[in-house]
C-alpha positions in Angstrom: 94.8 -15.2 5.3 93.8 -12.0 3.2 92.8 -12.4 -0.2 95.4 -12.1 -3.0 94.5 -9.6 -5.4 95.7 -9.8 -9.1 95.5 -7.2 -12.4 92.3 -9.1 -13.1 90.6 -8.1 -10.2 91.9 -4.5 -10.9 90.6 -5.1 -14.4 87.2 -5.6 -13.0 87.1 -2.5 -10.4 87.8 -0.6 -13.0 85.0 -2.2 -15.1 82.7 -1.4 -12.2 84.3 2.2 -12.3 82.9 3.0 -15.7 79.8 1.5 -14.4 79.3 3.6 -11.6 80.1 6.5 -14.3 77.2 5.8 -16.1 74.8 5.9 -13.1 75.8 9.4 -12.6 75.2 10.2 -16.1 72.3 8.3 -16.9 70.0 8.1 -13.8 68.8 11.6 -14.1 67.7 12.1 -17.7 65.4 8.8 -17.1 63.7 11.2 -14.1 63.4 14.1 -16.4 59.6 13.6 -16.8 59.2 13.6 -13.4 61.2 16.2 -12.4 59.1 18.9 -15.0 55.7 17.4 -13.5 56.9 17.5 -9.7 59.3 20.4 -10.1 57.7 22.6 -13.3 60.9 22.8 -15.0 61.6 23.8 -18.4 63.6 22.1 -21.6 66.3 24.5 -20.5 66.2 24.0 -16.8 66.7 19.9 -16.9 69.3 20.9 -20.2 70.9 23.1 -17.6 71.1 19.9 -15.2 73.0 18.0 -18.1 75.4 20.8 -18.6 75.5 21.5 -14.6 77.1 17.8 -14.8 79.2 18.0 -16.7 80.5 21.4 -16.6 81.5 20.1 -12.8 82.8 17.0 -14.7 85.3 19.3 -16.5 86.3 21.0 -13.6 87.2 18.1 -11.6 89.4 16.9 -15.1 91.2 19.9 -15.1 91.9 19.6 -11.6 92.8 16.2 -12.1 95.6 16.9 -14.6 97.5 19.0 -11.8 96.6 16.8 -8.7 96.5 13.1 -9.4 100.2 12.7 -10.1 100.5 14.1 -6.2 97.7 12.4 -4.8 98.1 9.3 -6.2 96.1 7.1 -8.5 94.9 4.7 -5.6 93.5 7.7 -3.5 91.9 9.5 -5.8 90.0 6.6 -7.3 88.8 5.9 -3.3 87.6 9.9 -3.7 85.8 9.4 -7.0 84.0 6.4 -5.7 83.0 8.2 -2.4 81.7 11.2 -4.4 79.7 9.3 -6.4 78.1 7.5 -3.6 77.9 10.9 -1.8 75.8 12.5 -4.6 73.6 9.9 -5.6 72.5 10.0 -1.8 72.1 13.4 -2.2 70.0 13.5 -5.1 67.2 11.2 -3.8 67.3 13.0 -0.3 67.9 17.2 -1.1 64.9 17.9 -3.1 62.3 17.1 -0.1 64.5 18.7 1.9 65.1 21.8 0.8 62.5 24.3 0.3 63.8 25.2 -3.3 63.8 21.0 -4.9 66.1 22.7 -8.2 68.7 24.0 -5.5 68.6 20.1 -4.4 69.3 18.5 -7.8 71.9 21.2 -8.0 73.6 20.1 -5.5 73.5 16.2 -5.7 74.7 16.9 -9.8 78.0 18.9 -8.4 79.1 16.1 -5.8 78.2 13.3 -7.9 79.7 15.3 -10.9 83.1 15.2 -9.0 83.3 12.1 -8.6 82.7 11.2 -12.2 84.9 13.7 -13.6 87.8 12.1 -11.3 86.6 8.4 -12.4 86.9 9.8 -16.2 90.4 10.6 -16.1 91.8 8.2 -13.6 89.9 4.8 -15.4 91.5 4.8 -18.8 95.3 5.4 -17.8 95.0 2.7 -15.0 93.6 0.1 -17.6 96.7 1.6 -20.0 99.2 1.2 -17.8 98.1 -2.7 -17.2 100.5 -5.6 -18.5 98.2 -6.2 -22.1 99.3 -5.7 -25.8 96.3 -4.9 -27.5 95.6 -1.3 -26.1 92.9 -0.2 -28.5 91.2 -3.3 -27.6 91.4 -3.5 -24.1 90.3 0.4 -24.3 87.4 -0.1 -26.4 86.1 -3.1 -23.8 86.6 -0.5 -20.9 84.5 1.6 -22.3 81.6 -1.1 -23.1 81.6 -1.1 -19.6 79.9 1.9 -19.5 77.1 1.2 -21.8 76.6 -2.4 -20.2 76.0 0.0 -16.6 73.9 2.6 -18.8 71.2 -0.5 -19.5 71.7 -1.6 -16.1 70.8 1.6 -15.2 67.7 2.0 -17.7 66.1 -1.2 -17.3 65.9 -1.4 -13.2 65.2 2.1 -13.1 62.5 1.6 -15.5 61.0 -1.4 -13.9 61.2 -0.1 -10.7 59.5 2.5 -11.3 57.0 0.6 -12.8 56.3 -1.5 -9.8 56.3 1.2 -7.3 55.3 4.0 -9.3 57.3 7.6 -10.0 56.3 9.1 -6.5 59.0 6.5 -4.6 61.9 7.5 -7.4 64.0 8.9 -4.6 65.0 5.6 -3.4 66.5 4.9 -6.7 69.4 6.9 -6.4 70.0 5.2 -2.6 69.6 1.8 -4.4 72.4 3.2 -7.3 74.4 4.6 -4.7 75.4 1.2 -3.6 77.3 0.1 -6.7 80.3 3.2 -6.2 80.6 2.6 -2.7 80.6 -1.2 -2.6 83.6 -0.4 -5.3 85.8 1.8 -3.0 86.3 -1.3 -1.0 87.4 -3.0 -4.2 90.0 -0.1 -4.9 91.5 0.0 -1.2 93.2 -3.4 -2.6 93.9 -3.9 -5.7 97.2 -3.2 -7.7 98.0 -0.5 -9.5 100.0 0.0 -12.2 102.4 3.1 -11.3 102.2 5.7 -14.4 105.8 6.8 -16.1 107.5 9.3 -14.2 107.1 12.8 -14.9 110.3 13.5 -16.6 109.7 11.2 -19.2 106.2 12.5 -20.3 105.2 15.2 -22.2 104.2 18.9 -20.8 100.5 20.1 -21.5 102.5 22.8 -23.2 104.5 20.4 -25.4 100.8 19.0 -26.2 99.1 22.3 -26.4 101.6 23.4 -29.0 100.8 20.7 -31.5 97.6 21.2 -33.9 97.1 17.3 -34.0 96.8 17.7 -30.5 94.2 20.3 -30.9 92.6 18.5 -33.6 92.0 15.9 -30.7 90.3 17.8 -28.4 88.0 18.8 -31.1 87.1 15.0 -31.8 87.0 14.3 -28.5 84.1 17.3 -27.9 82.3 16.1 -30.8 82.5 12.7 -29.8 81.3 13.6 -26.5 78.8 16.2 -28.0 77.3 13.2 -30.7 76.7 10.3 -27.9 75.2 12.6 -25.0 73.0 14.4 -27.4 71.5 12.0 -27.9 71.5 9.4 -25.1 70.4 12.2 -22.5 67.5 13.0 -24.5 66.1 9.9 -25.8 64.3 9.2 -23.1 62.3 12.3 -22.7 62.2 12.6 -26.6 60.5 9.1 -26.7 58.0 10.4 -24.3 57.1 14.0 -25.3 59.0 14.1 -29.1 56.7 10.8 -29.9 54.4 10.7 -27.9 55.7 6.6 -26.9 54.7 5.7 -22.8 57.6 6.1 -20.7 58.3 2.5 -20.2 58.4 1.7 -24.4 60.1 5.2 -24.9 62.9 4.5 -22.1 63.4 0.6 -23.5 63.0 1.3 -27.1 65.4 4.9 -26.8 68.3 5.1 -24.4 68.0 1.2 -23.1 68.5 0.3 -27.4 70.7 3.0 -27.7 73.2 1.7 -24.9 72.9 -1.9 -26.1 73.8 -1.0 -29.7 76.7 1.3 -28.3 77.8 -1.5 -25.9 77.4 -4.0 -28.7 79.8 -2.1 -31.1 82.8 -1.3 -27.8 82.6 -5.1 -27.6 83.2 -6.2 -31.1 86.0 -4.0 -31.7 87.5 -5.1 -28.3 87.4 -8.1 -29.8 88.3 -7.8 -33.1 89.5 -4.1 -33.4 93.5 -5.6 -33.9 91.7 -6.6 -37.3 90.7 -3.2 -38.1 92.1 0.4 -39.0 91.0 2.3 -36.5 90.8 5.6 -38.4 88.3 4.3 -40.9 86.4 2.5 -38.4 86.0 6.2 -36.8 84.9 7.8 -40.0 82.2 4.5 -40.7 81.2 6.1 -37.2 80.7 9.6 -38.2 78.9 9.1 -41.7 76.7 6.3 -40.0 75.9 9.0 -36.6 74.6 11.8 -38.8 72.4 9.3 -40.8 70.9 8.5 -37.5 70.2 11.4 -36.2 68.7 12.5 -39.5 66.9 9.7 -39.1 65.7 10.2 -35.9 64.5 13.6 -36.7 62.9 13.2 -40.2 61.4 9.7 -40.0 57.9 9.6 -40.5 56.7 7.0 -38.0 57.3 6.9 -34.6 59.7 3.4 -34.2 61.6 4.8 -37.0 62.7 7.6 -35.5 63.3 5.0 -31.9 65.4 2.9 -34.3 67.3 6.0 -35.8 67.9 6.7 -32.0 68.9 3.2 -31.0 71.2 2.7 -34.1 72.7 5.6 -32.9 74.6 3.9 -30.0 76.2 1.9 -32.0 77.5 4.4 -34.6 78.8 6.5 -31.0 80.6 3.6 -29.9 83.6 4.0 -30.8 84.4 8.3 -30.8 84.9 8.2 -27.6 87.6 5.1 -26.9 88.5 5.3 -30.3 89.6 8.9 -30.2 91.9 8.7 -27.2 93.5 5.1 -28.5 94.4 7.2 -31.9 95.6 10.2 -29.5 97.8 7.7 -27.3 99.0 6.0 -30.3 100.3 9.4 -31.7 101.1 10.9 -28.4 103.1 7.7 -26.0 104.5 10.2 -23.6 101.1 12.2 -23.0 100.8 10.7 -19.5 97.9 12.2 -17.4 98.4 15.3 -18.7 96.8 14.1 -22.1 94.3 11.7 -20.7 93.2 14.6 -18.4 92.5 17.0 -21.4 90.9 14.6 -23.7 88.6 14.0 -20.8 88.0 17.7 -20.6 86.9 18.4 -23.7 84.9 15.0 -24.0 82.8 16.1 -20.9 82.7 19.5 -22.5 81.3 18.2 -25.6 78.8 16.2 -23.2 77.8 18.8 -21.3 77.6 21.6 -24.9 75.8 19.0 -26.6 72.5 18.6 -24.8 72.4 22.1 -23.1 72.7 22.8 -26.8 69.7 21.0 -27.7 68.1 22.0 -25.0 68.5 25.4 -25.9 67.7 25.0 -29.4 64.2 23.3 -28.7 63.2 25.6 -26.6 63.9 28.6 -29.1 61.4 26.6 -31.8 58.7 26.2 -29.4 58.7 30.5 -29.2 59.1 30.6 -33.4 55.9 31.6 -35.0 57.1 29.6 -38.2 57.7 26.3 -35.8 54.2 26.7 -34.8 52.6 27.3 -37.9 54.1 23.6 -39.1 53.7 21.9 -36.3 49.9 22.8 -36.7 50.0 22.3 -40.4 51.6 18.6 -39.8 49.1 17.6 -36.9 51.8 17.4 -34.4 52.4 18.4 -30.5 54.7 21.7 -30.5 57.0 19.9 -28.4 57.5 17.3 -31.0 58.7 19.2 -33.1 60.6 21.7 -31.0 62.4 18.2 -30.0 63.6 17.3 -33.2 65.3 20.6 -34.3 67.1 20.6 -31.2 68.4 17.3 -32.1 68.7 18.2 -35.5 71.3 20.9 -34.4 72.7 18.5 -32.3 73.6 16.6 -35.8 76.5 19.1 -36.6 78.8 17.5 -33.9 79.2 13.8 -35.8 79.6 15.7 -39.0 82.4 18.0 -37.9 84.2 14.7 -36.0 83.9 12.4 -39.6 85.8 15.9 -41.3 88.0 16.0 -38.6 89.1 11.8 -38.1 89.9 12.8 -42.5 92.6 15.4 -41.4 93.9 13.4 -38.5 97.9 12.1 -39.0 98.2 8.9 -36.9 101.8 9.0 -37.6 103.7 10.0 -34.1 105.8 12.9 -33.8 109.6 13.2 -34.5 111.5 13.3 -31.1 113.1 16.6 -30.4 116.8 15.6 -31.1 118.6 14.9 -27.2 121.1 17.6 -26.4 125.0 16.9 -26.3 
């Protein structure tokens, strides 16, 4: 007799979903040290990598908003998952392959990229569309989800790595590649809740024609902007930016920062009914720029790790939290709105550390970066590292201004014709 499958067990696919999400997000930044020493790549080359990700990431969400509806939530979930697997594979096996190892890592980001751009937008509206009354909580616990797979992710890779030393890190991505593709098995059966039908939902157009909508998408790329920033450079911040071994730097930096951020999606899926959502977001601003000022300016070394680890927590809600406040105020958004916000969220991800990629790069050439960094005993890439981060500070700041001239209230229906 075949197994009968209930919304738990989709509950816990798409728990696994997110997971799988933040393998393809977070595996690569912990090989960023490696992949300058093997590969000779620059602060902008492995910035370009992050933005490579997910500039795909985008592109596969603005596809999604005009081809899911048509495909089906079911089969494109089965895609994501297979994608995912696909370019995980791909990234432990193209760079010995191919004579040019930056043309393999640009491949295995595009495939894998795909597949987490599909996972972003199809995830949160299947959760949604469950049987469950508190949406902003059930949301927020999703999305924990993604930060319990991000320390997955850093503690194995970091131990294994350890035990077998950086030459064998291809096999890490094979090892990774199982968790998406065990899951596509898992999606082949569970139920799924079908979304509203199309006449009832909003247009884009109808959402693109309202400036709280707009004002959305700009939290929703500085949200994304604030936590990548961040989390995709902690690791290699750690190592070069303070000068911390890679195993301390990777546990103390992004392992820290996704328990704090996982930590704080957990407490307010547990508790957020109690809270206003709005002021918890602006708590979340005011606190992220503290901590990456804190990060940047703090005169000892696990300071500025704490700054960075503190930092997950005041992240951890932008992201859930924006598109609960953008649900709440747009009901009939449908995929359409999900799709977006997940579009400007991976754009913000993708600006963000290509951003301070950019921007550390440009300090190491300044004559006047140089001078200090001499002048204050420290490495040039130190440094260079924290003003790129420090740029990077700009996105929380503009998302707390933002969250103060959001209007929760939902729009007035357009009156029904006689």
């Amino acid at each position: 007799m075949p197994p009968v499958y209930s919304y738990k067990h989709t509950t816990h696919a798409c728990y696994t979903a997110y997971i799988s999400q933040a393998i393809v997000n977070n595996l690569a930044p912990l090989l960023f040290v490696i992949f300058q020493d093997q590969f000779s790549l620059s602060f902008e080359q492995v910035g370009r990598l992050i933005l490579l990700n997910f500039g795909v990431q985008i592109l596969a969400d603005l596809l999604s908003v005009r081809y899911v509806d048509r495909i089906g939530y079911r089969n494109s979930a089965l895609l994501a998952h297979l994608l995912c697997a696909l370019g995980l594979i791909l990234l432990g096996l193209l760079p010995a392959l191919l004579p040019l190892p930056f043309l393999g890592l640009h491949i295995a980001v595009i495939v894998y990229a795909l597949g987490g751009g599909l996972l972003e937008v199809l995830v949160s509206p299947i959760v949604e569309a469950m049987p469950n009354e508190d949406k902003e909580g059930s949301m927020s616990l999703l999305h924990a989800f993604y930060c319990w797979g991000q320390v997955l992710v850093v503690v194995c890779s970091t131990a294994f790595l350890r035990l077998f030393g950086s030459a064998l890190w291809p096999l890490l991505p094979l090892l990774w590649a199982l968790v998406p593709f065990l899951n596509f098995f898992r999606f082949r059966h569970v139920p799924i809740a079908e979304p509203a039908k199309e006449e009832k939902l909003m247009s884009l157009f109808e959402l693109l024609k309202s400036r709280m909508f707009l004002l959305a998408l700009l939290l929703m790329l500085c949200a994304g902007a604030a936590e990548l920033s961040m989390s995709q450079w902690s690791s290699l911040f750690a190592e070069r930016g303070l000068g911390v071994p890679k195993m301390l730097g990777d546990l103390l930096g992004p392992c820290l920062f996704a328990v704090f951020m996982g930590a704080g999606r957990t407490l307010y899926g547990i508790y957020g009914s109690r809270l206003n959502l709005r002021h918890s977001l602006l708590f979340c601003g005011a606190l992220c720029v503290l901590c990456y000022l804190t990060t940047v300016f703090a005169p000892w070394p696990l300071l500025s790790l704490f700054g960075c680890a503190l930092c997950g927590f005041s992240v951890s809600l932008m992201w859930p939290g924006t598109f609960s406040m953008s649900t709440a105020r747009f009901p009939r958004g449908g995929t359409a709105l999900f799709g977006m916000l997940a579009v400007f969220g991976d754009l913000g991800g993708s600006l963000g550390p290509w951003l301070t990629g950019v921007v550390s790069d440009a300090a190491q050439r300044l004559p006047a970066v140089s001078a200090l960094a001499l002048r204050r005993g420290e490495e040039l890439s130190q440094l260079s590292l924290k003003a790129g981060l420090l740029a990077a500070a700009l996105f929380p700041l503009i998302l707390f201004i933002g969250v103060v001239f959001f209007r929760q209230e939902k729009p007035k229906e357009a009156p029904r014709p006689r």
